[in-house]
C-alpha positions in Angstrom: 31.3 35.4 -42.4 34.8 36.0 -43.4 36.0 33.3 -41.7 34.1 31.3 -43.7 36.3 31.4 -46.8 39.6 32.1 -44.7 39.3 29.2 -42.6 42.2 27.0 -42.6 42.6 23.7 -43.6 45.6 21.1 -43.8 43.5 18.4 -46.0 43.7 20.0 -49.4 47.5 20.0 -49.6 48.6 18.1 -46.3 49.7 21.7 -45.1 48.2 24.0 -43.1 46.5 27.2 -45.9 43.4 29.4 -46.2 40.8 27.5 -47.9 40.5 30.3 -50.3 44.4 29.2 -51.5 43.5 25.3 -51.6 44.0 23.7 -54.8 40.1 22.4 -54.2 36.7 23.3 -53.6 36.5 22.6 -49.9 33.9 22.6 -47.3 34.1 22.2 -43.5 31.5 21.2 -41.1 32.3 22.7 -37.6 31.8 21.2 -33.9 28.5 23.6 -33.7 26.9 22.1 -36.8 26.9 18.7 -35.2 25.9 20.1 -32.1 22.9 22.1 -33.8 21.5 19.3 -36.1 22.1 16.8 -33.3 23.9 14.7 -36.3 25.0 10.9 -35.0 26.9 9.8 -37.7 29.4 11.1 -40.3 27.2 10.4 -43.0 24.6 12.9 -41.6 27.2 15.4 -41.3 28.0 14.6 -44.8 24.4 15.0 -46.1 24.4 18.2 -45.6 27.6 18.9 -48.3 26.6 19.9 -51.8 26.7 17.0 -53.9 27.3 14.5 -51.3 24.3 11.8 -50.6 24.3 8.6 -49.1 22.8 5.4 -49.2 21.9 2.3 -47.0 21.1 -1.2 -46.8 19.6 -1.5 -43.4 23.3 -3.2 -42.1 26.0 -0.6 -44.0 25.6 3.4 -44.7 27.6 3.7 -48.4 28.8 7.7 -49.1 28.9 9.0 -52.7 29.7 12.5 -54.1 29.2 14.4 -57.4 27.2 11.9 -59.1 28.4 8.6 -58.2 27.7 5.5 -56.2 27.8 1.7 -57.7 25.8 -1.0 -55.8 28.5 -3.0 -54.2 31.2 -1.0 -53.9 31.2 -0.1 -50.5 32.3 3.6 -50.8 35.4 2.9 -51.6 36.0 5.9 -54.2 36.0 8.0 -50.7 38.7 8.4 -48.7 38.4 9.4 -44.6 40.6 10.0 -43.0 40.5 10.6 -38.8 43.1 13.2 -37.4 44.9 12.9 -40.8 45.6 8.5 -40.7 43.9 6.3 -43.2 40.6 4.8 -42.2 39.5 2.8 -45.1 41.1 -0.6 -44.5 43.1 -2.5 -47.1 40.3 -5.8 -47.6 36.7 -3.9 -48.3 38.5 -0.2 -48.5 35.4 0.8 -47.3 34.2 4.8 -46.2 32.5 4.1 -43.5 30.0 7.0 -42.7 26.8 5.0 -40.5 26.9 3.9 -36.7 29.8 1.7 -38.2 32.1 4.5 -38.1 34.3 3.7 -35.3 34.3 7.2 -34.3 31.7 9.2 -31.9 30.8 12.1 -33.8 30.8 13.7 -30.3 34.6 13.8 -30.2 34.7 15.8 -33.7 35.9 19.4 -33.8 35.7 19.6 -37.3 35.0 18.2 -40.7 37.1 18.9 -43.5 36.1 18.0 -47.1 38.1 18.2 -50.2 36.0 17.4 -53.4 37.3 15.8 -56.7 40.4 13.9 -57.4 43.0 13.8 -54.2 45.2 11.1 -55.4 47.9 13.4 -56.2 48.2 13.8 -52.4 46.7 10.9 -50.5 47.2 8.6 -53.6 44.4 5.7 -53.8 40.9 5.8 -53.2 40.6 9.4 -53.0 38.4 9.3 -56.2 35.8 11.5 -55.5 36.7 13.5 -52.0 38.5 13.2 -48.7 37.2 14.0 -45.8 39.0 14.6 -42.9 38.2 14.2 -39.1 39.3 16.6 -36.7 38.6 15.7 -33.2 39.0 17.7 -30.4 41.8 17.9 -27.8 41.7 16.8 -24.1 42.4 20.9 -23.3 39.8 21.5 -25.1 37.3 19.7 -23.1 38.1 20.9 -19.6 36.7 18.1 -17.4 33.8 15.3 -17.8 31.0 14.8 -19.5 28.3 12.4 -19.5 25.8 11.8 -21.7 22.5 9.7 -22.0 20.0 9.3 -25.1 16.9 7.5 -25.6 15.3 7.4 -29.3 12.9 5.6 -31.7 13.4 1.9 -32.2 14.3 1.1 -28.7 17.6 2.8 -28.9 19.6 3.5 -26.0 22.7 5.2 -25.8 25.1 6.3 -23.0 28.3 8.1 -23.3 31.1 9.7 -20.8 34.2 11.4 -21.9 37.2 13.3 -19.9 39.8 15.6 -20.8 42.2 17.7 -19.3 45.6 20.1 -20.6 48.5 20.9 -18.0 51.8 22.0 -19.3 51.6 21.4 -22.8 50.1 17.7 -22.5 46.8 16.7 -22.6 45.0 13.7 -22.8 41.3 13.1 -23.7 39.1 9.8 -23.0 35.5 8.3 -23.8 33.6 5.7 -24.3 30.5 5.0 -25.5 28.0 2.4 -25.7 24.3 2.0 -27.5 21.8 -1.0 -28.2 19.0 -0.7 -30.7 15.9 -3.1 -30.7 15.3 -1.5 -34.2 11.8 -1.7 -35.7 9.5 -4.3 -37.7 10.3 -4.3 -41.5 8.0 -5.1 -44.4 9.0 -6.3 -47.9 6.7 -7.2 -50.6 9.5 -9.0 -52.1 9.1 -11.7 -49.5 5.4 -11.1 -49.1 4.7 -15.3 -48.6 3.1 -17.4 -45.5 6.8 -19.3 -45.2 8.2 -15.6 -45.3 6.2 -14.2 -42.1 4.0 -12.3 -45.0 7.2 -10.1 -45.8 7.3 -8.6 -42.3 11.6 -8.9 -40.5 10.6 -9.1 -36.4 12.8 -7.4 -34.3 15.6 -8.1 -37.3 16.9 -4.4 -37.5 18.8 -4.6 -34.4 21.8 -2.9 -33.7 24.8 -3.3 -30.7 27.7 -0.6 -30.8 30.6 -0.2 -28.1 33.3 2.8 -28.7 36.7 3.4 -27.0 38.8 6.5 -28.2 42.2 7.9 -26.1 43.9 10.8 -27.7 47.3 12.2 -25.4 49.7 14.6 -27.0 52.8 16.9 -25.7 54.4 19.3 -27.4 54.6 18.1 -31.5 53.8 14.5 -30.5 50.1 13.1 -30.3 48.7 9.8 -30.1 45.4 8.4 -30.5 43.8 4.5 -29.7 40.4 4.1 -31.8 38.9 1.1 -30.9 34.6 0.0 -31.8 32.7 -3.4 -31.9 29.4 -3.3 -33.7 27.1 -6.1 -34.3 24.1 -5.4 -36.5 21.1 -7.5 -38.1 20.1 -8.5 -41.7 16.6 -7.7 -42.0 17.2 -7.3 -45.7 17.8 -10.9 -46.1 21.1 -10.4 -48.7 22.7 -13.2 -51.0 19.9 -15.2 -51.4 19.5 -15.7 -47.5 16.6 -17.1 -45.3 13.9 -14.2 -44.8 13.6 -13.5 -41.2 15.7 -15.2 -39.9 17.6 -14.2 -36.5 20.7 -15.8 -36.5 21.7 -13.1 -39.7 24.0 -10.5 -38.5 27.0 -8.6 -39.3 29.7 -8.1 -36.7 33.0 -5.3 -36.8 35.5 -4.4 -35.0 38.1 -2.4 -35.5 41.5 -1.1 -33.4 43.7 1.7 -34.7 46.6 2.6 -33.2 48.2 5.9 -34.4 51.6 8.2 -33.6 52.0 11.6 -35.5 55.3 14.1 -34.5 55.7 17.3 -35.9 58.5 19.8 -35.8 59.3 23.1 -37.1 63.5 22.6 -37.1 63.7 26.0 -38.6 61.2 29.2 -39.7 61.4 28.2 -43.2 60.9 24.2 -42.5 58.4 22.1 -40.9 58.3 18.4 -41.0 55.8 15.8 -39.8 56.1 11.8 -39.9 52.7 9.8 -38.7 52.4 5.8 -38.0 49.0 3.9 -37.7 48.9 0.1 -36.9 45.3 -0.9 -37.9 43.3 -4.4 -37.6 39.8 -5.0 -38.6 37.9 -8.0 -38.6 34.3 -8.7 -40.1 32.0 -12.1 -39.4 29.1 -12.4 -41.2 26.3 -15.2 -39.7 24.4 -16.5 -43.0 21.6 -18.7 -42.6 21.0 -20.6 -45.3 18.9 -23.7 -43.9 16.2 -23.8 -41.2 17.6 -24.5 -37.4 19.1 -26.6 -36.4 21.6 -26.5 -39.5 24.4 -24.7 -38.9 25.1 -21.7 -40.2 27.3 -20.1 -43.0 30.3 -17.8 -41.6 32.1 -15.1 -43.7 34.8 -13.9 -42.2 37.7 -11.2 -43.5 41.0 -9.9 -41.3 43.0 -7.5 -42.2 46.1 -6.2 -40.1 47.7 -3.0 -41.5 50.8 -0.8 -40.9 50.9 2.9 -42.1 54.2 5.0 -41.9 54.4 8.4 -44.0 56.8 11.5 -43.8 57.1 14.9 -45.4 58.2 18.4 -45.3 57.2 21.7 -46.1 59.9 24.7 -46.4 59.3 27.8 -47.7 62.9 28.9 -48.1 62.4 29.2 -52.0 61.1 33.0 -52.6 57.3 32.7 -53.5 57.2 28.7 -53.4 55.4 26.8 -50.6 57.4 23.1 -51.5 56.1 20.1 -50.1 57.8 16.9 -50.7 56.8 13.5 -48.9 56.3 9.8 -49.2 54.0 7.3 -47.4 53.2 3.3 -47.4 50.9 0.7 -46.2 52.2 -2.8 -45.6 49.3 -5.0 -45.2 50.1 -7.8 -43.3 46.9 -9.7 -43.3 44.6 -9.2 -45.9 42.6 -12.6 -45.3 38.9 -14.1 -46.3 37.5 -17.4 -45.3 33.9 -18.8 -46.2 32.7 -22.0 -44.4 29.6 -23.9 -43.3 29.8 -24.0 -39.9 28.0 -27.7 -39.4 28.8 -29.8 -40.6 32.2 -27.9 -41.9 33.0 -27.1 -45.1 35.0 -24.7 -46.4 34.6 -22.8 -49.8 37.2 -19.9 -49.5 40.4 -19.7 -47.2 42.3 -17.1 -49.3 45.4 -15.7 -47.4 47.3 -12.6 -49.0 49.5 -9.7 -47.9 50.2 -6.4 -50.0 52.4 -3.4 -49.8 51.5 0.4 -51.7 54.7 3.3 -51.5 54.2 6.3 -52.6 56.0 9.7 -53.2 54.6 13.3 -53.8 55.8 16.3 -54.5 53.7 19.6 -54.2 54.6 23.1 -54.7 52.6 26.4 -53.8 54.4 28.9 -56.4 52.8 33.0 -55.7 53.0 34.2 -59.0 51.5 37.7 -57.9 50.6 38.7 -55.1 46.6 38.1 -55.9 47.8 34.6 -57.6 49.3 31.6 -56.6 50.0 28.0 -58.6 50.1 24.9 -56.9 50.9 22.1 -59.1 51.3 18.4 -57.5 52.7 15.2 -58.4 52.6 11.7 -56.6 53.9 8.2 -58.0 52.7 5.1 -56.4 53.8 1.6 -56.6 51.8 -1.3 -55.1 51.5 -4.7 -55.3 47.9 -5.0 -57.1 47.9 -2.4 -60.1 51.7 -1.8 -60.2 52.9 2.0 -60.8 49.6 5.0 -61.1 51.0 8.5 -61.7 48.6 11.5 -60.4 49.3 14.7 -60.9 47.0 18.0 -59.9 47.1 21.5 -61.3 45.5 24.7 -59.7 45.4 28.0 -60.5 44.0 30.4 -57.7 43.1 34.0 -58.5 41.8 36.4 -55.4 40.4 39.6 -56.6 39.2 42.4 -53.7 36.1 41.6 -51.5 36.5 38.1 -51.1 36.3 37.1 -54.7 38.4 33.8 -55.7 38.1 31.9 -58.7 39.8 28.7 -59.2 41.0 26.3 -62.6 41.8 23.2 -61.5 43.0 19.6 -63.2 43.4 16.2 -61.5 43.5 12.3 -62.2 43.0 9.7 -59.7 43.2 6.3 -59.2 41.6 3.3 -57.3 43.7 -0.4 -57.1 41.1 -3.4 -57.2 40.9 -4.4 -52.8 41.3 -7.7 -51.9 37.4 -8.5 -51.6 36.9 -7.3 -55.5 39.9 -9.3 -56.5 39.8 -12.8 -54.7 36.5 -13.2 -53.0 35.1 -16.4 -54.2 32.7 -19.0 -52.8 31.7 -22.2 -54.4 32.8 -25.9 -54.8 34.2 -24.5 -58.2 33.5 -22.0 -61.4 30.1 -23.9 -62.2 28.5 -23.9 -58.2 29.9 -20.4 -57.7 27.6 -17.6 -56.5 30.0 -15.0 -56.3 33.7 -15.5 -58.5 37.2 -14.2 -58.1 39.2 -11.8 -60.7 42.7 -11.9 -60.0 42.9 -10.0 -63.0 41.9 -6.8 -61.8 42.7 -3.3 -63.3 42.8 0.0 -61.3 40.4 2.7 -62.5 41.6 6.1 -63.1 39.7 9.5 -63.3 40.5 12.4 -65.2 38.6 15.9 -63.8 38.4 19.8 -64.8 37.0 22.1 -62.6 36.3 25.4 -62.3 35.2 27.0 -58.5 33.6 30.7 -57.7 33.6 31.8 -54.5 32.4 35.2 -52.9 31.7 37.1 -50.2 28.1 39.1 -50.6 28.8 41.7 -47.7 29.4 41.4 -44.2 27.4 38.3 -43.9 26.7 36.2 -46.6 29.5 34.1 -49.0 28.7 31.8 -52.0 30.2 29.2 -53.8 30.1 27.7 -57.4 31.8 25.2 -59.1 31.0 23.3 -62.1 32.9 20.4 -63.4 33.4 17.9 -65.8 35.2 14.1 -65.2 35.7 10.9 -67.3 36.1 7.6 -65.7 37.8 4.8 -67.3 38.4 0.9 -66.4 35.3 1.2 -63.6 35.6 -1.7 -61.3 31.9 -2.8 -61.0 30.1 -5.7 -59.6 28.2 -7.5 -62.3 26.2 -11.2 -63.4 29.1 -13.1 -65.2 27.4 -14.1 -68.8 25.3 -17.1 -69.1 28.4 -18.3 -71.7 31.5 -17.9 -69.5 32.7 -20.4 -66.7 30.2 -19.3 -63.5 27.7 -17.7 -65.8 25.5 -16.3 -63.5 27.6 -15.8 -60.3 28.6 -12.6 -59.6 31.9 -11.2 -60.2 34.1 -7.5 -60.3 34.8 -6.6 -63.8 36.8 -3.3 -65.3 33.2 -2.8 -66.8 33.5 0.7 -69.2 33.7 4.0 -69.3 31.7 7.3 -67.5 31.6 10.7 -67.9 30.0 13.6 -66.2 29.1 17.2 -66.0 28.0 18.6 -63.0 27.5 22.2 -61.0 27.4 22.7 -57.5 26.3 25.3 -55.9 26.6 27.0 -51.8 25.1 29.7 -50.2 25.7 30.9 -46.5 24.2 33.8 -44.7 24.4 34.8 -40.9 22.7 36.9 -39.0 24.1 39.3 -35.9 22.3 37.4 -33.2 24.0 34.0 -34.5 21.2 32.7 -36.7 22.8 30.5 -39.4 21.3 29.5 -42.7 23.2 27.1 -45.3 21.7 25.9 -48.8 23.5 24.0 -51.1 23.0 22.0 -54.2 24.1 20.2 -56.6 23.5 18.4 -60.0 25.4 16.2 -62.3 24.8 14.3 -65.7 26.4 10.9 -65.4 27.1 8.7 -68.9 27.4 5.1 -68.1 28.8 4.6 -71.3 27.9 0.9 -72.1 28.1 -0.2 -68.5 25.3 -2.9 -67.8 25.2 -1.6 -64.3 22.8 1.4 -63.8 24.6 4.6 -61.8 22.1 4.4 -58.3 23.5 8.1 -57.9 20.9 11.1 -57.9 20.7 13.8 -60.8 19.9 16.4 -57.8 20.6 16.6 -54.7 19.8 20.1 -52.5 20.1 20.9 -48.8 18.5 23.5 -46.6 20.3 24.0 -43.0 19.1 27.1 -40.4 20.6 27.2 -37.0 19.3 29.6 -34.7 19.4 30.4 -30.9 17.0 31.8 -29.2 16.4 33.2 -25.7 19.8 34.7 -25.5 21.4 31.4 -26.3 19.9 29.0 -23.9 17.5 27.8 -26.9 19.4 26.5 -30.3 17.3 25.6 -32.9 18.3 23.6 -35.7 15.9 22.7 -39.1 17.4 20.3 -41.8 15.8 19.6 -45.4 17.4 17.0 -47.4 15.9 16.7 -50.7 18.1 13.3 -52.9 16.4 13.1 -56.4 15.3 10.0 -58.8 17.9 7.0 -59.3 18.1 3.9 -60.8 18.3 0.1 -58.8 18.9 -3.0 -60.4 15.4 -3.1 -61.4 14.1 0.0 -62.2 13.8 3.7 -60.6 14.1 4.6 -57.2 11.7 7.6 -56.4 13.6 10.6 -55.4 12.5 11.7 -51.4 13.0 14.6 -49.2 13.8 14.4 -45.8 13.2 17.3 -42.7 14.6 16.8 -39.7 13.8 18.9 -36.6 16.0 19.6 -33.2 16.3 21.6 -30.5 18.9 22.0 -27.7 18.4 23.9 -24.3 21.3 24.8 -21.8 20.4 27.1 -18.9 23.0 29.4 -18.3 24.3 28.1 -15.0 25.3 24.6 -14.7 26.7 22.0 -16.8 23.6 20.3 -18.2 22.4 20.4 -22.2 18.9 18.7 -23.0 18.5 18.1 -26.7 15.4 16.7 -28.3 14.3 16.4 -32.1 13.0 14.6 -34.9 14.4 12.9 -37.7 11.6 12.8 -40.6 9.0 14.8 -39.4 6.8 14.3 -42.4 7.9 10.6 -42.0 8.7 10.8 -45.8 8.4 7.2 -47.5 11.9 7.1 -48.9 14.2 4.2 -49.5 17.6 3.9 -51.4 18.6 1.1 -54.2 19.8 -2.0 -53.2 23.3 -3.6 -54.6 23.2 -7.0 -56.9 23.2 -8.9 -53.5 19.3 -8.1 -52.9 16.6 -9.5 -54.4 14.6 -5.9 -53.8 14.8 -3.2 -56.1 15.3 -0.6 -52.8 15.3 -0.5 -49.0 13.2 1.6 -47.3 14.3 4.1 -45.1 13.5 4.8 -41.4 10.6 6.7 -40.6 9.8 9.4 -38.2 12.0 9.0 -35.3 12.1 10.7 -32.4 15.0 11.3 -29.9 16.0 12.9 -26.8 19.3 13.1 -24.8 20.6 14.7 -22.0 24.0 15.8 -21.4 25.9 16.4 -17.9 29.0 18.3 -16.9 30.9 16.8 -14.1 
């Protein structure tokens, strides 16, 4: 259980430290959790953080944390990162955390997560967190596996992956494919003979296909990231036809990243990363019955990342980090047509460019306290200059006692889709209008973390906070009086401010058994916001992993318990979620059989929609039931 608070982390300060020194209340999610819980995507990972819920809409999974989560923002107050390069992309800046995520959670060694303001080190977007994905090395693997699952919702899903480590390189490739039939859908909204009585047939459907290739030798590693998903609209968003097939969502995304690192002397170490990134998103609307043709939203964006810093310790009791990174993004492009007879309502073209510069030092004040007080300036072409500075003061006492004072401010620049995304023949036909004149929103947080060891085996953590968020960038109806009245549009819409407690508890047992509890709760003022916060008061977890039969059994029990919230109109009852799996592996042979399911009670549960729906929420799945098989080769 000492590990527990001395495991290291490079996310908190972008260099390697104990998380008991971090400047943050961190938490990290190992490659045995997501083996145990038999967790899919990073958002299930995720839930099982304190204070971290998410949300979804039946085609996108949105991720908030302490409090907070605005219809229509896409999770962009997250940052994630994969293997330390930026994920969220410079159009939507979305934090993708459902089968979206163009990531197999398979691949993951660990999961880092850094709560409150980051922007001092990663500068935009981390608002609320960053979370980092490790994933695992190609030594690490030690040959092939294969891997085949069957579940609820006619979902099928195969995977195979290979690695191997000779002579300080290594390489590591997979691949992974899955198709979902997904399951028949009722809404009372669209309860109506023209409306199939409210019931989406076969419209939850869901295509994926993954390609990741990580190779590294000596300080050098480079990874390829490449996903295509294609996913159905049973929700029937933006005023769409109800049931209808041709509605679906398409991604894809390719991510090409470099990262070298060097230790020139003892007392220096230096690392420089690149990422070239392209996404693209098509979006088939139907508007009209067959055989008029469709609407098409489409957005491209085509990125370049470069960044560089140093850490030297050749200062006496200072740890100083100084760096600077940029984004260039070459395309940042959204188009809106009917496709037939063609007509075009938006073909916006834009590029953009963000430099920043940070500076960071870890100062050891005594031997049982250090300071570590950060600084970070960024320019870009949206919101123009955003300091961010971070302040932490780290006290370890005997036994494993640490308390932490922390400060922070962040920032988030207006994306592309918030700014220029209009469609319409003009201001009065518009349904959705642009606002070039965008501010960023800033956050200023105090914090104050606990955490303990409660003998050999068990370690807790605390941390209440407090944060105030000004210029909020939210996605409102324009007033009846203005030009568009009606449409929707992004405004800097008020002010928020918060108090919240988090709490973690972690106990293990000598024959491996694991149990993790966590919760957290927060007191959100939306100010005079006309948007309600769709973020829970509560939100508490309950994790045990236990083997069994000297290992070949692994149990793992999940509760997930997300309290009331508030859609667009009216309250969103709160639900709690159990989740059951089990894995076997004989102890000869390279075969794993894993079972489980999600929902046992098959909890009624559903999450509120964004101003795009005409529903108040969208139900969740229900019990679901899975099984897959993995093979050694």
């Amino acid at each position: 259980m000492e590990a527990l608070l001395d495991v290291r982390v490079s996310t908190a300060s972008r260099f390697e430290q104990s998380a008991r020194d971090a400047p943050s209340t961190v938490h990290v999610m190992t490659a045995d959790d997501i083996r145990a819980f038999g967790w899919r995507t990073l958002g299930q990972a995720l839930g099982g953080l304190p204070g971290v819920f998410s949300s979804s809409d039946r085609s996108y999974t949105f991720t908030g944390a302490r409090g907070f989560l605005r219809p229509g923002d896409y999770g962009s107050r997250l940052l994630v990162l994969v293997d330390g390069h930026r994920i969220n992309e410079p159009i939507y800046e979305q934090a993708t955390t459902g089968p979206e995520f163009p990531l197999d959670l398979a691949l993951v060694e660990r999961i880092e997560y850094v709560a409150g303001p980051g922007s001092a080190v990663f500068g935009s977007n981390a608002f609320f967190g960053v979370v980092n994905v490790v994933t695992r090395r190609g030594a690490d693997l030690s040959g092939g596996q294969a891997s085949l699952e069957v579940a609820g919702g006619s979902h099928r899903e195969a995977s195979v992956r290979h690695g191997f480590g000779r002579d300080g390189g290594e390489l590591l490739i997979a691949a992974s494919a899955s198709e979902r039939g997904g399951e028949d859908l009722y809404f009372d909204e669209f309860n109506a003979p023209g409306d199939n009585y409210g019931v989406a047939t076969g419209m939850d459907h869901e295509r994926t296909r993954k390609l990741f290739v990580k190779a590294g030798h000596g300080g050098v590693a480079a990874t390829l990231v490449h996903a295509r998903r294609e996913k159905g609209s049973p929700a029937a968003p933006y005023m769409q036809r109800f049931n209808d097939p041709r509605s679906r969502d398409r991604d894809q995304w390719t991510l090409i990243g470099l990262r070298h690192r060097a230790s020139p002397s003892p007392t220096l170490d230096t690392e420089a990363s690149a990422q070239l990134g392209d996404y693209a998103f098509h979006g088939d609307y139907a508007y009209e019955a067959p055989p008029a043709g469709l609407n098409r939203d489409v957005a491209r964006a085509r990125w370049l990342d470069l960044g560089a810093h140093a850490v030297t310790t050749a200062f006496a009791g200072h740890k100083l980090l100084a760096g600077i990174d940029a984004r260039w993004s070459i395309r940042r492009d959204q188009y809106n047509f009917d496709e037939a007879p063609r007509h075009d309502y938006l073909a916006d073209r834009r590029e953009g460019h963000r430099v920043g510069v940070m500076v960071e030092d870890e100062i050891t004040l005594r031997e049982d306290l250090l300071l570590n007080a950060g600084l970070r300036y960024d320019h870009d072409s949206v919101s123009g200059g955003n300091f961010s500075p971070r302040v932490a003061l780290v006290r370890h006492w005997p036994g494993g006692r640490t308390l932490k004072l922390i400060h922070g401010h962040a920032y988030r620049s207006p994306n592309a889709y918030e700014m220029y995304y209009q469609v319409g023949d003009g201001e009065d036909s518009a349904s959705q209008l642009a606002n070039p004149g965008l501010a960023a929103e800033r956050i200023r947080a105090n914090e104050l973390a606990w955490s303990q060891r409660l003998g050999p085996r068990t370690t807790w953590q605390a941390a209440v906070y407090r944060y105030g968020v000004s210029g909020l960038i939210t996605q409102v109806a324009a007033a009846p009086d203005t030009p568009g009245g009606g449409a929707l549009v992004f405004l800097n819409e008020g002010r928020a401010r918060a108090n919240g407690l988090e709490l973690a508890l972690e106990h293990g047992w000598m024959g491996g058994a694991v149990l993790r509890a966590s919760y957290g709760h927060v007191d959100v003022d939306g100010g005079d916001s006309r948007v309600p916060v769709s973020a829970p008061r509560d939100v508490a977890t309950l994790d045990l992993r236990l083997p069994m039969a000297d290992g070949r059994w692994l149990a793992g029990v999940e509760a997930r318990h997300v309290g009331l919230r508030h859609g667009e109109f009216g309250p969103v009852d709160a639900c709690t979620l159990a989740n059951l799996t089990l894995t076997w592996r004989p102890t000869r042979g390279d075969v794993e059989l894993q079972g489980g399911v999600r929902n046992v009670a098959d909890a009624h549960c559903a999450d509120p929609a964004g101003p795009a729906f005409i529903q108040n929420a969208i139900q969740r799945e229900g019990r679901t039931a899975f099984l897959r098989a993995t093979f050694g080769f």
